[in-house]
C-alpha positions as CSV (number, residue, x, y, z in Angstrom):
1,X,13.2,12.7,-11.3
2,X,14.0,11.7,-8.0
3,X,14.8,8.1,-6.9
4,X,12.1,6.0,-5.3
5,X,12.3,2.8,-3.4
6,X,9.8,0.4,-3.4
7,X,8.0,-0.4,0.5
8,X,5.6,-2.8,1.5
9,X,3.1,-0.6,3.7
10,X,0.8,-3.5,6.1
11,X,-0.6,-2.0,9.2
12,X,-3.4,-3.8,11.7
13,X,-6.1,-1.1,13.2
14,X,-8.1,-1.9,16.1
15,X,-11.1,0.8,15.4
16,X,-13.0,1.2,12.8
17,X,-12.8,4.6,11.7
18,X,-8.9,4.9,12.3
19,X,-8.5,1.9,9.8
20,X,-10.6,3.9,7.2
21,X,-8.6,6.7,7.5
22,X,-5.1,4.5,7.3
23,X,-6.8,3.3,4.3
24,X,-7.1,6.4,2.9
25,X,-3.8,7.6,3.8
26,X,-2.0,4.2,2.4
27,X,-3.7,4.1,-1.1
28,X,-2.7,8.6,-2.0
29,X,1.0,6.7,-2.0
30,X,0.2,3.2,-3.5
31,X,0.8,1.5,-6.6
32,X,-0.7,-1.6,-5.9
33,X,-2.2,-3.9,-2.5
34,X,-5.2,-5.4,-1.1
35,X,-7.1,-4.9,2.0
36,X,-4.4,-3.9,4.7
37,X,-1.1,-5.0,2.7
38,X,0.2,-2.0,0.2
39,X,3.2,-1.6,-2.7
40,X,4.5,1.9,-2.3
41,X,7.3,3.6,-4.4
42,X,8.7,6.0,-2.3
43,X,10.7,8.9,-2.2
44,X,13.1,9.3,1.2
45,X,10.8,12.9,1.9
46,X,7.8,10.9,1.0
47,X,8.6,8.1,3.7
48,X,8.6,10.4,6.3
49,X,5.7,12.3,5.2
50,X,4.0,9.1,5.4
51,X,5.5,7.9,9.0
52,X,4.7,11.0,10.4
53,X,1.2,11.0,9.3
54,X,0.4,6.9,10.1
55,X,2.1,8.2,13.9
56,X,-0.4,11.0,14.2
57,X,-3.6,8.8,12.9
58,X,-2.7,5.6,14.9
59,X,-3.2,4.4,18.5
60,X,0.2,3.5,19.4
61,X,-0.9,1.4,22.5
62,X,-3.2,-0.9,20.6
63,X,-2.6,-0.4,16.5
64,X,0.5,-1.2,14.3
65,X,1.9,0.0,11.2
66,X,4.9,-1.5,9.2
67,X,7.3,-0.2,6.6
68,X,9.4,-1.9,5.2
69,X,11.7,-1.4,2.0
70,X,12.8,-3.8,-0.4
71,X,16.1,-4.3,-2.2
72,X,15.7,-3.8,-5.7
73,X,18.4,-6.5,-6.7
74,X,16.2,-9.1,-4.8
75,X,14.4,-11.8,-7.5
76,X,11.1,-11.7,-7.9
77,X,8.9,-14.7,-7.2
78,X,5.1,-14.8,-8.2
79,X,2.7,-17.7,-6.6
80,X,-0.2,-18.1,-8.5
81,X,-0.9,-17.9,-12.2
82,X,-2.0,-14.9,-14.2
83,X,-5.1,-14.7,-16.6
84,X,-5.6,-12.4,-19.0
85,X,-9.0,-10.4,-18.8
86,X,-11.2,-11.6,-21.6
87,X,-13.6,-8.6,-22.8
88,X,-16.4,-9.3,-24.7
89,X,-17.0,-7.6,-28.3
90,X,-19.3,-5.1,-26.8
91,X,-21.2,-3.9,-24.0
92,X,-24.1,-3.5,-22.9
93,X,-25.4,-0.6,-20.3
94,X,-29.1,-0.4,-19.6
């Protein structure tokens, strides 16, 4: 299995049908994110794949895209705290 890294993908679009498509392009690699912030495990090949591709979808004179790896030693730290989801005994669909 090869080794992945994880990244923190964020990028800032100016039009509206380039962001859509960085979107699309961030979340085939992600693990987890919201709106324009993304956790991707990467592979080294997969990086590039994904540099290459953000270089050839973006506007380089007015958008921006960041990648940016993390060291898997660093702690962890979590703001906020976690609840559980509470399902109910059934469902209904109607």
């Amino acid at each position: 299995m090869p080794h992945r890294d994880l990244h923190i993908a964020c990028y800032d679009v100016t039009e509206p049908r380039r962001l859509s498509a960085a979107l699309k392009l961030a979340r085939r690699y992600a693990t987890g994110g919201q709106k324009s912030a993304h956790e991707l495990f990467l592979t080294p090949a997969e990086r590039d794949t994904l540099v290459a591709d953000m270089r050839a979808l973006l506007e380089l004179s007015t958008d921006r895209f960041l990648l940016l790896r993390l060291d898997a030693r660093s702690k962890l730290f979590a703001l906020g705290k976690a609840v559980a989801p509470a399902d109910p005994d059934y469902f209904y669909v109607g």
